[in-house]
ZAMI-543012 format. One record per residue (C-alpha): x, y, z. Coordinates in steps of 0.1 Angstrom, whole numbers, plus 5000, padded with zeros to 4 digits. Layout:
BEGIN
<zanu east="X" north="Y" up="Z"/>
...
This chain:
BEGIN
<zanu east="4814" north="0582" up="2883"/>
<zanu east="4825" north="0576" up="2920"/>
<zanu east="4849" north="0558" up="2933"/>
<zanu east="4889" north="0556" up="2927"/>
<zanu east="4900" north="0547" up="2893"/>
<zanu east="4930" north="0535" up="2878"/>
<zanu east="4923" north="0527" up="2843"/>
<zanu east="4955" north="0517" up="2825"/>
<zanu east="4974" north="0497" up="2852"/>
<zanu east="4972" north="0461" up="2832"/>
<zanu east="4978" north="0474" up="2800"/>
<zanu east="5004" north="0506" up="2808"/>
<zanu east="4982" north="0528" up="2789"/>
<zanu east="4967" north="0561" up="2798"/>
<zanu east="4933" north="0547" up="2794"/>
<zanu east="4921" north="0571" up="2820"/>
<zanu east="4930" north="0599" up="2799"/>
<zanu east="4910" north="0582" up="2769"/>
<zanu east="4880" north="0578" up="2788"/>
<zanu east="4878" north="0614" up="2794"/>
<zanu east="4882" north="0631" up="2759"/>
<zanu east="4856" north="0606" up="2748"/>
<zanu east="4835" north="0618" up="2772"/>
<zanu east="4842" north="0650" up="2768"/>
<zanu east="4840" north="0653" up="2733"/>
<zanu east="4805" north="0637" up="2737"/>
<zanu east="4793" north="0658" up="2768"/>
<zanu east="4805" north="0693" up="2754"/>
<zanu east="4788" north="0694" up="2721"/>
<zanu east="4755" north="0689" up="2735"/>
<zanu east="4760" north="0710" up="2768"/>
<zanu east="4767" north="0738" up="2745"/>
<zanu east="4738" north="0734" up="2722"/>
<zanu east="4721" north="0732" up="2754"/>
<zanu east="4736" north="0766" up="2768"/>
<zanu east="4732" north="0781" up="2737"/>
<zanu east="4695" north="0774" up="2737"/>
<zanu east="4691" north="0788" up="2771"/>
<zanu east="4708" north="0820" up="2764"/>
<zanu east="4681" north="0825" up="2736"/>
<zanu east="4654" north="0814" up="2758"/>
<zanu east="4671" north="0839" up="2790"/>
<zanu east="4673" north="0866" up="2761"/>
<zanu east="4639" north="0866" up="2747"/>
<zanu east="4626" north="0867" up="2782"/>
<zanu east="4643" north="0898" up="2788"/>
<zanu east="4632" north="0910" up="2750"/>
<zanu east="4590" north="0905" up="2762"/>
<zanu east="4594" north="0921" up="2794"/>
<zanu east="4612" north="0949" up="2784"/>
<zanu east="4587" north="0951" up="2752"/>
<zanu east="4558" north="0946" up="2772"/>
<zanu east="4566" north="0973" up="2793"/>
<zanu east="4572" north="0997" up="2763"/>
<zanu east="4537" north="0984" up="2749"/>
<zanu east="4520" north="0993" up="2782"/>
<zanu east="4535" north="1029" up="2784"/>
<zanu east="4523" north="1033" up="2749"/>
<zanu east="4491" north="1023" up="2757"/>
<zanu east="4483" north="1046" up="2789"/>
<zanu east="4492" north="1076" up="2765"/>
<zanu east="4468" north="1060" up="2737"/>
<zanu east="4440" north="1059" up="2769"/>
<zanu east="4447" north="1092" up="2777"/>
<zanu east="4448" north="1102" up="2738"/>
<zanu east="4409" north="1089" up="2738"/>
<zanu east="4397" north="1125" up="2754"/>
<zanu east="4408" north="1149" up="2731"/>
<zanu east="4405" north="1176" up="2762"/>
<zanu east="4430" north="1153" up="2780"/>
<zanu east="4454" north="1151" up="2758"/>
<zanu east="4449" north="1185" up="2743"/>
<zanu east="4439" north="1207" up="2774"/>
<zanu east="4427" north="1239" up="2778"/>
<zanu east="4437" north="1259" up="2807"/>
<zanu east="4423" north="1293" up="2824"/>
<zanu east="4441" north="1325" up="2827"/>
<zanu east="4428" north="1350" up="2855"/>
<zanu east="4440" north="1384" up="2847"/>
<zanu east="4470" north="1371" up="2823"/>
<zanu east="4482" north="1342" up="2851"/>
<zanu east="4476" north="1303" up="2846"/>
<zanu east="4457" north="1298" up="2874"/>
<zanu east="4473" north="1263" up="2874"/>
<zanu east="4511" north="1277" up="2883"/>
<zanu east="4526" north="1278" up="2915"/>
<zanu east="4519" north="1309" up="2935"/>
<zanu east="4484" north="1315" up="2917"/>
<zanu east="4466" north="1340" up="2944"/>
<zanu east="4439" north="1356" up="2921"/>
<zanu east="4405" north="1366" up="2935"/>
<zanu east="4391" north="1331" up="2920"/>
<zanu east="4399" north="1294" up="2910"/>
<zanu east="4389" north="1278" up="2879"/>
<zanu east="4386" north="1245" up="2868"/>
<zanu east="4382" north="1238" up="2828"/>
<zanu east="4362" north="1207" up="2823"/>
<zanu east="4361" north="1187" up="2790"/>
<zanu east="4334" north="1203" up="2772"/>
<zanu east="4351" north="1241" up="2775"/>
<zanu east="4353" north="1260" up="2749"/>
<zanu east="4378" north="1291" up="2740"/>
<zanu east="4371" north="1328" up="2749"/>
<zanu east="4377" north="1357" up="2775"/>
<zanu east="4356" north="1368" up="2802"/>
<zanu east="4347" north="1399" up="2822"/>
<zanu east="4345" north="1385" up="2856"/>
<zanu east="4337" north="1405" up="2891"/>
<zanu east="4331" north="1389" up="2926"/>
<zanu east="4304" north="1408" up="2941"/>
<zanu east="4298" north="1390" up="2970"/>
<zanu east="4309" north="1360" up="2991"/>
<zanu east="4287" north="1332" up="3004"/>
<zanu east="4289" north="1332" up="3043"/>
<zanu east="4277" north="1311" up="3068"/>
<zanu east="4257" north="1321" up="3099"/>
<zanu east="4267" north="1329" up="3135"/>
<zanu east="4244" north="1320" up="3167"/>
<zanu east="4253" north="1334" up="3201"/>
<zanu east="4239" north="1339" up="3232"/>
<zanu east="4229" north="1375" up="3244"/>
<zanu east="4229" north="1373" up="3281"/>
<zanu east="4266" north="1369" up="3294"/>
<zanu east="4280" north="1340" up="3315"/>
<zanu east="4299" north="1344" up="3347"/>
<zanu east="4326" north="1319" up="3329"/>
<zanu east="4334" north="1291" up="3309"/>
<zanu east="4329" north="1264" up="3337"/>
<zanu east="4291" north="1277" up="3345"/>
<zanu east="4271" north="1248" up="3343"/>
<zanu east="4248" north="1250" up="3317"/>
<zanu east="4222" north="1217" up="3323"/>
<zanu east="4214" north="1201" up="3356"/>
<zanu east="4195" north="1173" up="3341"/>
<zanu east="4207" north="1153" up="3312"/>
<zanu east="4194" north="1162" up="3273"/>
<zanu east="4199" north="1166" up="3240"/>
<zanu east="4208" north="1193" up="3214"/>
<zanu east="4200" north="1190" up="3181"/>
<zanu east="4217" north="1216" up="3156"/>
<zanu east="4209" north="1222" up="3119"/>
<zanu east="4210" north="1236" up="3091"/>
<zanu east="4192" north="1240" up="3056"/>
<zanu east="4156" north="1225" up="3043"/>
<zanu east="4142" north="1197" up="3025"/>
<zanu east="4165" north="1173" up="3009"/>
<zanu east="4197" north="1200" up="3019"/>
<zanu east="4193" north="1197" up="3056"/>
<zanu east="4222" north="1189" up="3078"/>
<zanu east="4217" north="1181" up="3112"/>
<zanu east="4238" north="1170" up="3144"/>
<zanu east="4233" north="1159" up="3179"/>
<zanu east="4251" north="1164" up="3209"/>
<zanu east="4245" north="1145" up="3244"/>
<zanu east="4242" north="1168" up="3268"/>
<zanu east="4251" north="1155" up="3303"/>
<zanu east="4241" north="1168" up="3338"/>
<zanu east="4264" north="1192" up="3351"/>
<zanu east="4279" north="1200" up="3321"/>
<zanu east="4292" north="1236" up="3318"/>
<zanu east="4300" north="1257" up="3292"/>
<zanu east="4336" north="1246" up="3281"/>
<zanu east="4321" north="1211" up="3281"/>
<zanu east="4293" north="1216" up="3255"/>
<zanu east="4316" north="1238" up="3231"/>
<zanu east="4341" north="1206" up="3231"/>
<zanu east="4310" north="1183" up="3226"/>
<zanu east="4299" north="1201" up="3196"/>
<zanu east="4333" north="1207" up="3179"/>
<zanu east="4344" north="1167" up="3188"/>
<zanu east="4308" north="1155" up="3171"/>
<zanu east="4316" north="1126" up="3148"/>
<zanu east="4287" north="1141" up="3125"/>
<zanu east="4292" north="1183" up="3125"/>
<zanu east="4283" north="1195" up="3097"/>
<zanu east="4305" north="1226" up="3100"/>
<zanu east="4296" north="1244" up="3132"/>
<zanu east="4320" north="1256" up="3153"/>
<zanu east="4314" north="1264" up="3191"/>
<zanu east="4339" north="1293" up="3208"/>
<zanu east="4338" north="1311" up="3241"/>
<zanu east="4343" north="1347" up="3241"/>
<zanu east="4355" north="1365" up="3267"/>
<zanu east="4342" north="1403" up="3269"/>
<zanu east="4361" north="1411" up="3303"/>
<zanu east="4327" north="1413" up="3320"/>
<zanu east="4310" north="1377" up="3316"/>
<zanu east="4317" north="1348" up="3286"/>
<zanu east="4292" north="1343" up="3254"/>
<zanu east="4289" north="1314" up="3237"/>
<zanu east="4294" north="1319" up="3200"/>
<zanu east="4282" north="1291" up="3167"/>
<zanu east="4293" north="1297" up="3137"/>
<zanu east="4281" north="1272" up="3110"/>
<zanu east="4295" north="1269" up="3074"/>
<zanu east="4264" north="1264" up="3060"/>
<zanu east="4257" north="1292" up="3034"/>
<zanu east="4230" north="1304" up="3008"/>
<zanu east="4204" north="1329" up="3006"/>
<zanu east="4170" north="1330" up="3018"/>
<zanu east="4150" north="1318" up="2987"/>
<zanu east="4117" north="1314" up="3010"/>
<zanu east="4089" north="1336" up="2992"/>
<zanu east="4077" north="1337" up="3033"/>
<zanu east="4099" north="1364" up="3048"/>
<zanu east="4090" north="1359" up="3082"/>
<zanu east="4101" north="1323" up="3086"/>
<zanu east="4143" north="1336" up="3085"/>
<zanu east="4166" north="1320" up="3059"/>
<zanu east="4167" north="1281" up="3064"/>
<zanu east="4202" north="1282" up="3058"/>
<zanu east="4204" north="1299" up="3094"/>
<zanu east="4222" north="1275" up="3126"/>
<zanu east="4189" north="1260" up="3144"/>
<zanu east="4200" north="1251" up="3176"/>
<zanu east="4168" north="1226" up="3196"/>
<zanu east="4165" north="1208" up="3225"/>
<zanu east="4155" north="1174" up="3207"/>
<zanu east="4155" north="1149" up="3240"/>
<zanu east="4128" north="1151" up="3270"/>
<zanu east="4121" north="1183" up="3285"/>
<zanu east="4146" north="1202" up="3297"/>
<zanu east="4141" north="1238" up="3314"/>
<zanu east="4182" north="1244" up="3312"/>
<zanu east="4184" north="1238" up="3278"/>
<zanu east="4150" north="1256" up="3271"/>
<zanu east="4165" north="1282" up="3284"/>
<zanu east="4202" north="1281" up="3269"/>
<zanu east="4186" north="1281" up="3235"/>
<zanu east="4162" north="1312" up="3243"/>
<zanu east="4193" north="1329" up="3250"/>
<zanu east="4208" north="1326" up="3216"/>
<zanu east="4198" north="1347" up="3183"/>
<zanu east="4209" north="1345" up="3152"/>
<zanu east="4240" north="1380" up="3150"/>
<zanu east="4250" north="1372" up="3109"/>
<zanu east="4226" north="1350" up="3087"/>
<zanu east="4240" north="1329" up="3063"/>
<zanu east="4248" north="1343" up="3027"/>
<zanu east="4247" north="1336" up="2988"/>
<zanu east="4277" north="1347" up="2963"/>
<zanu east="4271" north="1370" up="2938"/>
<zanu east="4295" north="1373" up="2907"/>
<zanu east="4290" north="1391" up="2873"/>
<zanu east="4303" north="1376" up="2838"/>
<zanu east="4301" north="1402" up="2813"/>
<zanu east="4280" north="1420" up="2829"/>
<zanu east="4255" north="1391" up="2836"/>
<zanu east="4250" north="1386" up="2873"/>
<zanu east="4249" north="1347" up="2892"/>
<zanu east="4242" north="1335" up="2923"/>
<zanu east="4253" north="1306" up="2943"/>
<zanu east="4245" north="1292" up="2979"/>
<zanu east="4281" north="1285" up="2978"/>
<zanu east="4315" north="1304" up="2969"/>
<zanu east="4312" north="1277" up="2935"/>
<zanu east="4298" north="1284" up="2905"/>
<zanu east="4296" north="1259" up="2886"/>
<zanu east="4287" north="1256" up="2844"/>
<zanu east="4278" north="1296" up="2847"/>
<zanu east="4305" north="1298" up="2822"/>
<zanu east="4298" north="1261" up="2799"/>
<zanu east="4320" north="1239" up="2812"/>
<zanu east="4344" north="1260" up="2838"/>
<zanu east="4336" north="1262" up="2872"/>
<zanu east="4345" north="1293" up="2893"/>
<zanu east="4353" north="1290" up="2934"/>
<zanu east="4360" north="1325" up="2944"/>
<zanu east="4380" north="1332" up="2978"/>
<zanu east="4377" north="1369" up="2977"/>
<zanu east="4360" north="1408" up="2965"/>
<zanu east="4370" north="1424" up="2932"/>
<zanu east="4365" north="1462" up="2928"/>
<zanu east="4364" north="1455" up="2892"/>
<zanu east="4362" north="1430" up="2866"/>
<zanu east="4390" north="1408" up="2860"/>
<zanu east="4397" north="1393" up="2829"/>
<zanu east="4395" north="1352" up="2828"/>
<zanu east="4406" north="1337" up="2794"/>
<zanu east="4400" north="1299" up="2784"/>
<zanu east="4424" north="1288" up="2761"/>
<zanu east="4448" north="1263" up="2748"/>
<zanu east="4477" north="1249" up="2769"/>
<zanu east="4500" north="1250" up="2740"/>
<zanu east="4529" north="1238" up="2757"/>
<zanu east="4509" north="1205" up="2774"/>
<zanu east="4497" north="1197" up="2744"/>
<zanu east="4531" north="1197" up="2723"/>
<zanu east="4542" north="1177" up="2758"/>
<zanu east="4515" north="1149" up="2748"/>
<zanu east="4520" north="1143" up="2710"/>
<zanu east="4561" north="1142" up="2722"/>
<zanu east="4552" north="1119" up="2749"/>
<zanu east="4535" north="1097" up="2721"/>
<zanu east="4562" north="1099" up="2697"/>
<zanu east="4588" north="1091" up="2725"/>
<zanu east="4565" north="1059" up="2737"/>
<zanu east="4566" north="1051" up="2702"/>
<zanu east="4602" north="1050" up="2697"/>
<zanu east="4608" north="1029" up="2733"/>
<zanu east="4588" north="1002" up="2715"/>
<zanu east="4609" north="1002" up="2687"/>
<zanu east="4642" north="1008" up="2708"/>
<zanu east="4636" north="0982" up="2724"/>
<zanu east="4626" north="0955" up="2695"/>
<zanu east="4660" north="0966" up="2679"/>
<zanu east="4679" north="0963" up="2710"/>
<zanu east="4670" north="0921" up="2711"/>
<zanu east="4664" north="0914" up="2673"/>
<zanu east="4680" north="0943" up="2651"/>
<zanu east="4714" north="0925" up="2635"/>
<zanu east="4745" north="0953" up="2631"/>
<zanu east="4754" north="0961" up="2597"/>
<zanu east="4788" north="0941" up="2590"/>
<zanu east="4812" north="0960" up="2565"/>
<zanu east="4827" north="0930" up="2543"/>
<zanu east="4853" north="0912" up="2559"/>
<zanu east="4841" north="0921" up="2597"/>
<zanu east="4828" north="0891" up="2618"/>
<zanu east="4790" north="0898" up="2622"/>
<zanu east="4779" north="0907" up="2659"/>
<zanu east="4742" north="0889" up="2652"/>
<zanu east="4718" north="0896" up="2682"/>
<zanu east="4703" north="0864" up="2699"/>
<zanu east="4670" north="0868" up="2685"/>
<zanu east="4677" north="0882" up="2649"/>
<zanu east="4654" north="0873" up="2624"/>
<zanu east="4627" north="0865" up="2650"/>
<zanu east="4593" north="0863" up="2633"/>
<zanu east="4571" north="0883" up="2664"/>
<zanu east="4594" north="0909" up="2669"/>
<zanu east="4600" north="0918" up="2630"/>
<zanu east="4560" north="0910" up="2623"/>
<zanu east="4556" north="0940" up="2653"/>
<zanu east="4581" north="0962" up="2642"/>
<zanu east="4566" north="0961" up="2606"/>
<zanu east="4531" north="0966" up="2617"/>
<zanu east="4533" north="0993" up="2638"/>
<zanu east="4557" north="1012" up="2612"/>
<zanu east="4530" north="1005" up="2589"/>
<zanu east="4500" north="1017" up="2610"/>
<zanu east="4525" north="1054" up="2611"/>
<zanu east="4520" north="1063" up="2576"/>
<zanu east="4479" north="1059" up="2575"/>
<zanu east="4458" north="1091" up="2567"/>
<zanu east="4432" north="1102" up="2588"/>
<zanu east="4402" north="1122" up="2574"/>
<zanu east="4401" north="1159" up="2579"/>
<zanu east="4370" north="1164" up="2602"/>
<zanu east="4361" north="1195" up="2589"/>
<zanu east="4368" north="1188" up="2550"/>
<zanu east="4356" north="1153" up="2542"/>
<zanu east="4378" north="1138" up="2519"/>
<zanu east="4410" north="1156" up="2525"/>
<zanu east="4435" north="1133" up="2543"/>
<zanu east="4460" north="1143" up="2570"/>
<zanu east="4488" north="1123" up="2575"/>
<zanu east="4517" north="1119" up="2606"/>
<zanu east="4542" north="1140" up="2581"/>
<zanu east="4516" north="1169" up="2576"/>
<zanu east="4516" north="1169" up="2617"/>
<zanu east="4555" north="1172" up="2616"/>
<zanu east="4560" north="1134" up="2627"/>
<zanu east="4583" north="1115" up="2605"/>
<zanu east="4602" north="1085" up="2603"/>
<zanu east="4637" north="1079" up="2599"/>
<zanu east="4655" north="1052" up="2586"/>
<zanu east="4655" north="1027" up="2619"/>
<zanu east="4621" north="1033" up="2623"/>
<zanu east="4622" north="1057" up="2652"/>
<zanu east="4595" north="1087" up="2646"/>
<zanu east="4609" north="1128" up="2649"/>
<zanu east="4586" north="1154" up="2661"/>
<zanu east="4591" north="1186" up="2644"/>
<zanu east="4576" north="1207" up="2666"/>
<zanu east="4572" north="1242" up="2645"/>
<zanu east="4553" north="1224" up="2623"/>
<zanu east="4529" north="1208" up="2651"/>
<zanu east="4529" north="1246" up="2670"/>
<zanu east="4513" north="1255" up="2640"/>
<zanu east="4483" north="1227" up="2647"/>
<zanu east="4481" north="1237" up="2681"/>
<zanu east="4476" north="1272" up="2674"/>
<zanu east="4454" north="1271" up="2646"/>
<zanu east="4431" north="1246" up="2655"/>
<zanu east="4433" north="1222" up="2682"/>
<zanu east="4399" north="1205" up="2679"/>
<zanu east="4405" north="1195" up="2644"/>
<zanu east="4440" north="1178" up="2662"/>
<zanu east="4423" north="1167" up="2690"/>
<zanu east="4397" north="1149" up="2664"/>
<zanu east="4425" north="1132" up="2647"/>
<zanu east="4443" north="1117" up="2668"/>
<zanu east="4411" north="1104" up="2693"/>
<zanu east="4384" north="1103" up="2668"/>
<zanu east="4367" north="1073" up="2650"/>
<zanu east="4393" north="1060" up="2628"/>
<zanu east="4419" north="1083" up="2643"/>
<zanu east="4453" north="1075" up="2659"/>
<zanu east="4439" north="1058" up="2687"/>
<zanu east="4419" north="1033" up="2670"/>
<zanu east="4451" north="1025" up="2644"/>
<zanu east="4470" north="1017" up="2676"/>
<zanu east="4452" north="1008" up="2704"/>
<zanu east="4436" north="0977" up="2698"/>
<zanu east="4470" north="0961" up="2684"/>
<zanu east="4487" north="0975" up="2715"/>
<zanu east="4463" north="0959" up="2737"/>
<zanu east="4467" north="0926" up="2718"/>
<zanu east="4505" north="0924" up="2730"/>
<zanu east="4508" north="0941" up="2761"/>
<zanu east="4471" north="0930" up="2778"/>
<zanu east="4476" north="0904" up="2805"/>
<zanu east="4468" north="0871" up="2782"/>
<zanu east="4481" north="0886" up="2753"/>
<zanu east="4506" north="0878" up="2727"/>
<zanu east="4534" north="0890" up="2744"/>
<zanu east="4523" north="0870" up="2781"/>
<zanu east="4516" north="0838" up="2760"/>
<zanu east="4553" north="0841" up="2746"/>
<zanu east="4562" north="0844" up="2783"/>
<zanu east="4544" north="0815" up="2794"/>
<zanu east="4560" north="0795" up="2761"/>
<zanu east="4597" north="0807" up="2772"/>
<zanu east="4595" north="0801" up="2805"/>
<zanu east="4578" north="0763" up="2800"/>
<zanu east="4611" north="0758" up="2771"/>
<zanu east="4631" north="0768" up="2798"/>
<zanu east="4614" north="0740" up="2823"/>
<zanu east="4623" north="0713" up="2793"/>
<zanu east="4660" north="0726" up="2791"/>
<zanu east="4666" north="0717" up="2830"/>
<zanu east="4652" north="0685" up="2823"/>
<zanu east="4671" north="0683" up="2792"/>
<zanu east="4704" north="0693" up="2813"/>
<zanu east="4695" north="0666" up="2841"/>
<zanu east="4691" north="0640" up="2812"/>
<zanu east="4722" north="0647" up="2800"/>
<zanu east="4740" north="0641" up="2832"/>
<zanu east="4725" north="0605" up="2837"/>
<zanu east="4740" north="0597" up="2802"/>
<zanu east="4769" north="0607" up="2801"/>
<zanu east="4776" north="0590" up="2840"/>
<zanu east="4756" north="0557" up="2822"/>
<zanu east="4783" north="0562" up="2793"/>
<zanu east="4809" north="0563" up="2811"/>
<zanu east="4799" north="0535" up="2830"/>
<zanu east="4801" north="0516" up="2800"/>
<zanu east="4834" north="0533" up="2788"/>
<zanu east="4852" north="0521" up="2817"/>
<zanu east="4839" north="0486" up="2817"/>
<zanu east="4849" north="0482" up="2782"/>
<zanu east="4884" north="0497" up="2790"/>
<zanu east="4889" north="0473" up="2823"/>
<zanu east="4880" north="0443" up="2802"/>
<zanu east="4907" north="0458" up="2774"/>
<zanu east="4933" north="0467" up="2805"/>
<zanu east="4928" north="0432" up="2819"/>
<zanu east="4931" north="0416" up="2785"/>
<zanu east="4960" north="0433" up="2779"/>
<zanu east="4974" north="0430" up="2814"/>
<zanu east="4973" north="0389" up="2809"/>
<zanu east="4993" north="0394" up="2772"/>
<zanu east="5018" north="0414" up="2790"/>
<zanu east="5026" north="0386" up="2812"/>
<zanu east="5025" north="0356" up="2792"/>
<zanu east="5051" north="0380" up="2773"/>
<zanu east="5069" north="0389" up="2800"/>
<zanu east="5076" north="0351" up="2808"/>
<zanu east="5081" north="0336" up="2771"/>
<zanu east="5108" north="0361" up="2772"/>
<zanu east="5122" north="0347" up="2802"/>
<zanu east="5123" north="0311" up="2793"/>
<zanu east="5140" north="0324" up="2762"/>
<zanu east="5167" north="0346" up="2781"/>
């Protein structure tokens, strides 16, 4: 209440003092069950954030768990060296794709595919001679039928040799041709060389391989240009690569060869003088890596449920340290659940009817619910067969399905966990209106307090002096 107040003057009493432990033992009780409230409320906020973003964690290794080649990968060895490690430099690349299977390879690069180079026979005086006196168009290309690639470079009047090799190199659509000058000390050449490669699978041996630069004067007649082209000829046609696989020789228009072993594809980058051996195989170490990385995504959820909710065990006689939310009916439903969903069986893939459980894949639980990994006992998985794993943990019925859907329910934007958000936060809302409530009543009650105490001071006040001068008339 503003304003100055004296409460007590009439009567001598310390009425002020009164006023304000009534108030105060009014106000305080309620602003703490108040405070108390909001610390929950502040609490559990943190409790579905924190458990949300466990839940989401848990769920991109569940998605990646759905391909049993992601989360169990193979990997390719070129002549005993992962060609995946840092400072790989073997005579080829290789990329395992999902459907790859295990086994070793005799491999052999016979032959690289190579574009071809255009130049011009008859030599140049130099760089600035001008090439076109009249303004044109040339078209270069590459290729036939649906694998064509073509370009087109404006060709201006006056335009000289340096001119047209920066024209065709700066051409927003080059398909991979290059234009240099070569000096030979007597005169300059001009020199294309385009990165289109393959062989020439033509049955008609006089028409040249397709793949070969074709360089045409595409606009209205020009004689210059004519003439530039009938200077050129074709010095190295364009090639195919040529690799063997046990023995078994492939072709490619390109240095990739792709699905000649099922499933890998091979870019090579250089000549062998002999076969080198490529082996497709497990990653053992990547695939331990992913069932710990589930495990430990596991346990974060579970971490993080007992950091908000899990009381401390009290030994008798010590005062009990109970967590804000103990007892909480969401987080001890989701921390049952999911415990539960850990000791299903799945069905062995290969032997109908047996059932493989987390403890026969070395993960076990303990007694707060966090999962171990023994990882000797998982090796042996790996190592013996990693398709059966891979089939338990992302087949139908497998690991995935026993967690994924319940995951999503909770962490999913709209879920149970964002709807408990929404509820905290709107609790929250009522508790600032509840505070500002609060405020106006106790100001209304003391309002009342102090007009109840001035009519008692002035009562009091009046007594005092009708005492003070009987006593007088009596002295």
């Amino acid at each position: 209440m503003s304003g100055i107040t004296a409460a007590g003057i009439g009567s001598g009493l310390d009425l002020e003092a009164l006023i304000e432990v009534t108030i105060e033992a009014t106000r305080v009780p309620q602003e703490a069950r108040l405070q108390s409230r909001r610390d929950t409320l502040d609490v559990t906020l943190s409790a579905v954030g924190a458990i949300q973003s466990a839940m989401s964690s848990f769920r991109e290794i569940l998605e990646k768990a759905k391909e049993p080649t992601t989360f169990f990968p193979r990997t390719a060895f070129v002549a005993g060296s992962d060609v995946e490690s840092e400072g790989y430099s073997g005579p080829f690349g290789v990329t395992v794709k999902d459907e790859a299977t295990n086994g070793s390879y005799d491999v052999e690069v016979l032959s690289l595919a190579s574009g071809s180079r255009v130049a011009t026979q008859t030599e140049y005086a130099s760089s600035s001679t001008v090439i076109a006196n009249t303004a044109g168009e040339l078209t270069f290309a590459a290729g036939s039928g649906a694998d064509e690639e073509t370009f087109t470079v404006e060709v201006t009047a006056g335009m000289t040799l340096s001119e047209l090799r920066e024209a065709v190199n700066d051409a927003g659509e080059n398909f991979g041709v290059s234009a240099n000058l070569i000096n030979t000390g007597s005169g300059t050449q001009l020199v294309f060389d385009s990165s289109k490669s393959g062989a020439d699978d033509d049955t008609d041996l006089a028409n040249g391989n397709p793949n070969d630069l074709r360089i045409i004067s595409s606009g209205v007649a020009n004689g210059d240009l004519d003439a530039l082209i009938g200077n050129t000829q074709v010095t190295q046609s364009a090639s195919e690569a040529r690799i063997s696989v046990n023995g078994i020789e492939a072709t490619s228009n390109t240095n990739t060869f792709s699905d000649v072993i099922s499933g890998v594809t091979i870019d090579v980058n250089s000549l062998t003088s002999s076969s080198t051996t490529l082996e497709i195989k497990p990653d053992d170490d990547a695939a331990v890596e992913s069932v710990r990385s589930f495990v430990d995504a596991y346990n974060k959820i579970i971490s993080e449920i007992d950091k908000y909710s899990k009381p401390d065990q009290v030994l008798e006689g010590e005062d009990s340290d109970r967590k804000e939310l103990s007892g909480d009916a969401m987080f001890r439903s989701m921390k049952y659940s999911l415990g539960k969903m850990t000791t299903n069986g799945y069905e062995d893939p290969s032997q109908p009817g047996r059932i493989t459980t987390f403890y026969a894949l070395g993960i076990e639980m303990d007694d707060s619910g966090q999962l171990t990994l023994d990882e000797t006992k998982l090796q042996d998985w790996v190592e013996g067969d990693l398709d059966k794993l891979g089939e338990i943990f992302a087949g139908d019925g497998g690991v995935v399905d026993t967690f994924y859907d319940y995951t999503k329910s909770f962490e999913q934007s709209g879920g149970v966990l964002a709807s408990r958000e929404d509820t905290t936060r709107s609790q929250l809302k009522d508790l600032d209106y509840a505070d500002l409530a609060l405020k106006e009543r106790m100001a209304e009650y003391e309002s009342t307090l102090r007009a109840k105490y001035t009519a008692f001071d002035q009562t009091m006040g009046a007594l005092n002096s009708q005492m003070s001068y009987i006593m007088a008339q009596l002295g």
